[in-house]
N, C-alpha and C positions, 0 to 999 in steps of 0.2 A: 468375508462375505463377497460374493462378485455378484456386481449389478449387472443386472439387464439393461438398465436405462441410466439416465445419466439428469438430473434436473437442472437446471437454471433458469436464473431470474435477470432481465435486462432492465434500466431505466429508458424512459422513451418520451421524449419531447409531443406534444400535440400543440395543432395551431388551429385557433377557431377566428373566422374571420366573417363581417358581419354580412349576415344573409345565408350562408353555409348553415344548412341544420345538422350536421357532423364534423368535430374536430378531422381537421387532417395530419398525421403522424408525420414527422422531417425525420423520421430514419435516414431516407435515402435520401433527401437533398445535404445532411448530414453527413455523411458517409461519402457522398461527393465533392462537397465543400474540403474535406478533410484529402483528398484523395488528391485534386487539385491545388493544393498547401502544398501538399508532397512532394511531387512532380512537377508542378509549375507550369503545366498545359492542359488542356481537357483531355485532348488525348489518350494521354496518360493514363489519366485519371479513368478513363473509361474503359480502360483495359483493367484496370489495376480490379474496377466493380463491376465487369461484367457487363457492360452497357454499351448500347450503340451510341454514336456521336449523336445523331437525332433525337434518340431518349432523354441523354443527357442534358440537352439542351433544352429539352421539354419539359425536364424538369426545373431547370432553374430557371427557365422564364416563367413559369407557374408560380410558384414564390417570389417572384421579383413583382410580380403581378399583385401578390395578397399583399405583402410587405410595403409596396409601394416604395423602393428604393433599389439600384445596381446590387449585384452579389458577386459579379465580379468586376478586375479594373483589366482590357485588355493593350498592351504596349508592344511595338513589334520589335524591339530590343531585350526588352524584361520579358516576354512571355505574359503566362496568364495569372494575375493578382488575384485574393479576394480583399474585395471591399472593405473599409472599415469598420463597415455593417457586419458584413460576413464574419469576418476576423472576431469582431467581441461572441458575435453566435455560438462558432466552432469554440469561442475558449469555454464561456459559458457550458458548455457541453463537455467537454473535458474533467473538469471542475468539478458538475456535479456527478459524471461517471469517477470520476476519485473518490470521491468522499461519500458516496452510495454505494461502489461497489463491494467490501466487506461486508456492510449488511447484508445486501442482497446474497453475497454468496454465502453466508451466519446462515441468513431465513431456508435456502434452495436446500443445505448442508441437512436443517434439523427437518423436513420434509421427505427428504430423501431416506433418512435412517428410518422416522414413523413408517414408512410405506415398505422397505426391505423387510422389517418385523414383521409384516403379515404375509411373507413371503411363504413358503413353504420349505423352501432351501434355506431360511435366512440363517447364518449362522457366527460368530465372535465379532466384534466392531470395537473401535476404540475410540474415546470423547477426549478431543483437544480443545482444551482454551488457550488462545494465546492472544498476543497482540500480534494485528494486522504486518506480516513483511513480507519479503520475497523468498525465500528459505521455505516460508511456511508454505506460502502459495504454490511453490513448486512441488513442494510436499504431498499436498492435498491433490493436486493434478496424478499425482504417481501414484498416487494409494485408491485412487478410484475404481480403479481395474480390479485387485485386490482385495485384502481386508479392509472393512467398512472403519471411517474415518469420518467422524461426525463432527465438526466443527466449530466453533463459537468464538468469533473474536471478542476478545476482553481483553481490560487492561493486566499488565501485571497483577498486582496485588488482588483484583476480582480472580484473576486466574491461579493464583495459589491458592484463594481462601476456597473456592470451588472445589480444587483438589484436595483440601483440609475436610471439607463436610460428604468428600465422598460422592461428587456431583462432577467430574471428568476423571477420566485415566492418565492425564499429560497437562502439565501447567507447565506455560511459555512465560519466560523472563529475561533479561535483559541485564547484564551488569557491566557496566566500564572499566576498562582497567584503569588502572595508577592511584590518587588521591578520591577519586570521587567515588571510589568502590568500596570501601568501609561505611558511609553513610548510608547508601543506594543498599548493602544489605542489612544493614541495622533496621531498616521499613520493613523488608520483608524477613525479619529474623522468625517473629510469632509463629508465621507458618511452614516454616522448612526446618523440620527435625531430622537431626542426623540421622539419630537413630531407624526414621521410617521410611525417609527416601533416599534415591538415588539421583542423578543427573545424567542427563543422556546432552552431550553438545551438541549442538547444530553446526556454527558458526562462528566467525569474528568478522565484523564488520565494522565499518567507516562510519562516524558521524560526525556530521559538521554543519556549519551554516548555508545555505544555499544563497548565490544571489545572481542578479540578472548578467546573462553573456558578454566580458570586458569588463564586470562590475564599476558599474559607471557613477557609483556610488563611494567608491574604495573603501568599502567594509575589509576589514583585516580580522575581528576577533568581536568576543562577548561585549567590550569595552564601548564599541561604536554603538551599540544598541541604544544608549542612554541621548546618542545624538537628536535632535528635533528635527534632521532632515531625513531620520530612516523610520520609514513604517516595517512593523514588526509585526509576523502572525504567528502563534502559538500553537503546542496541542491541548486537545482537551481538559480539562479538570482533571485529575485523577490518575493523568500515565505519566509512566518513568520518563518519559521524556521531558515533558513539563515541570518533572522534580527536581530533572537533569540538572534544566536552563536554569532554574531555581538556584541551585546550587554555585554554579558558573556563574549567575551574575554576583552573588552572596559575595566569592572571590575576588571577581572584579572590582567590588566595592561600588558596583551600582543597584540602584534602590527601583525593583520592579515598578511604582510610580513612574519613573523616568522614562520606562521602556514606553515608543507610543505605539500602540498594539497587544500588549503583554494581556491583553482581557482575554484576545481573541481566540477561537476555538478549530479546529480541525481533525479531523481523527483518523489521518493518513499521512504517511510520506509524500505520496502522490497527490492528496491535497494540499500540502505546502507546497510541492513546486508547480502545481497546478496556480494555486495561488499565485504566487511572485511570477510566474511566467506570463500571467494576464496582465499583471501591471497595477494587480491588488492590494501590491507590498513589495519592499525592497530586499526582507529577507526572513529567513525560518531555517530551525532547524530541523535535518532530517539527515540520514541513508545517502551515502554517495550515488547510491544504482537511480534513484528516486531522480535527483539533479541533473544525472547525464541522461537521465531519458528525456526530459523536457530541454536539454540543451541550456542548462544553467549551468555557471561556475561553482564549483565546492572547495568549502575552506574547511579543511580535516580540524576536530576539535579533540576527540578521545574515540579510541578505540574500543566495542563493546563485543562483548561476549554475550550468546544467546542460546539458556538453556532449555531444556525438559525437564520437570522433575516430577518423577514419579513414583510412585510407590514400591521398595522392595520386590511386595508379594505379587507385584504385576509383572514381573520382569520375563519370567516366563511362559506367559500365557503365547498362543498362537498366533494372537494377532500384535501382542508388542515384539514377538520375534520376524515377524514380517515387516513392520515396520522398522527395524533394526539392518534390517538386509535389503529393502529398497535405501537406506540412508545410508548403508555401507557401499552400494553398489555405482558402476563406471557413470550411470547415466543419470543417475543426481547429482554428484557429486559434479561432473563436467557442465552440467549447465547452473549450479549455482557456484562453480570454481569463476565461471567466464561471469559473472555479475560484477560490476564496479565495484571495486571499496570490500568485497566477500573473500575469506581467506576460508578453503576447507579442511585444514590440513587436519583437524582434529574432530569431522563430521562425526556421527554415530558413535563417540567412546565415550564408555562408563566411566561416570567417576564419584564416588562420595562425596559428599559436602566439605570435609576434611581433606582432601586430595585438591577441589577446584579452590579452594579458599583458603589454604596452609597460613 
């Protein structure tokens, strides 16, 4: 199916301040704030968004105005700071573009396919569940042109049992290698029959614990978790990863109790280093690529494998053969080669259940 349009959904901050009969939107004192972080002058920063020196300053005295507090700190050695104030804004904002942006792209994805069906051209589309990563994301970026590619982050296990009752075309999972990969498929044994599917690989990637830049904490392994000076953030209820850490503390011989944190919930890579990078927590695990974006240190735990599995009788339809040849092809493959901690050496190959699990 090739689109004509393209949909997306943003999150967006408003500020209502008293007397104002209309919230006003901080997109763009946003986007400036972040701009000047970057670059460390306004200058900069006003080039980087399109802006004149004068706007830009119009805009953050405007906000400094509602706020009642500096947004930036200016030093003629350091350049231009933002505030302390500024500083929690922008993470806060990060934060929750982490951890909202899979939804949003889930909700934009299943809008997008209702509205190509009444297209007149509309024609084959394929449904993925997976859990949120970068492999996937890049995926879905490439297939947009393309055969339709309809989306829905879930966790593993939602995303097999989907593919069990016949409700997607592709289930995203996730298995580690060495000791913890007998367990991790013993969960999802129920719904992966040899007999009716296949495996299409994506990837192998890096997981580990992420922690703040110098680890000023000296976290080394699963072991420190139990410590009373480390805050701990978790993923959600329900994903392999959370089964992961499960498991790895089980080894370590520490008692999820111990962990302080162990409750807590997140349902992104991105939101765990988003987290610890604000100063939320001192650690989590997640994705090498996730850490080195936020400029945290990563401590490799186990190596995972991330499949597709799909049905046999799907394997030759026209749109899982396009997606087979955009994931065989130079230009997926070269920008999730260059992702931290991502090995493609074995992107796009068939394999049976019996082949990837001898």
């Amino acid at each position: 199916m090739t689109y004509k349009f393209q949909i997306g959904l943003r999150p967006q901050w408003t500020l209502a301040s008293e007397g104002d009969a209309d919230p006003v939107p901080l997109q763009d004192m946003l986007a400036l704030l972040a701009a000047i972080d970057a670059s460390g002058n306004i200058a900069g920063a006003c080039r980087a968004c399109g802006l004149s020196y004068r706007h830009a300053w119009g805009v953050l005295r405007r906000f400094e105005g509602i706020f009642g507090t500096a947004l930036l700190i200016t030093n003629r050695r350091q350049g231009t700071q933002l505030s302390p104030f500024a500083q929690r804004l922008l993470w806060a904002n990060r934060r929750i573009e982490a951890r909202l942006m899979p939804t949003l792209e889930s909700m934009a994805s299943e809008l997008q396919e209702e509205l190509a069906r009444l297209l007149p051209e509309s024609g084959p589309h394929l449904r993925l569940h997976a859990s949120h990563g970068f492999a996937v994301e890049s995926l879905m970026q490439r297939m947009g042109g393309g055969a339709g590619l309809e989306l829905r982050y879930r966790t593993a296990i939602e995303a097999l049992a989907s593919l069990e009752r016949g409700e997607c075309d592709l289930a995203g999972f996730q298995v580690p290698l060495g000791e913890f990969e007998e367990p991790i498929m013993a969960r999802y044994a129920q719904w992966l029959h040899a007999d009716d599917y296949l495996l299409i690989h994506l990837a192998v990637r890096n997981t580990g614990l992420f922690v703040v830049a110098g680890n000023p904490k000296h976290i080394h392994g699963i072991a420190d978790l139990a410590r009373g000076d480390v805050r701990f953030v978790n993923r959600q209820i329900g994903s392999s990863t959370r089964y992961l850490i499960g498991l790895m503390l089980q080894r370590a011989n520490v008692s999820i109790g111990d962990v302080q944190g162990y409750e807590s919930n997140e349902f992104t890579h991105m939101a765990i280093a988003a987290h610890i990078a604000s100063g939320m927590a001192d650690t989590g695990v997640g994705v090498e690529t996730a850490a080195r974006r936020f400029g945290l240190d990563f401590i490799p735990l186990v190596r995972e494998r991330y499949f597709f599995a799909i049905r046999r009788s799907a394997l030759e339809t026209p749109a899982m053969r396009e997606l087979l040849a955009i994931m065989r092809g130079p230009d997926y493959l070269g920008y999730v080669g260059q992702l931290a901690g991502y090995d493609t050496r074995d992107t796009g190959r068939l394999q049976t259940l019996d082949e990837a699990f001898s």
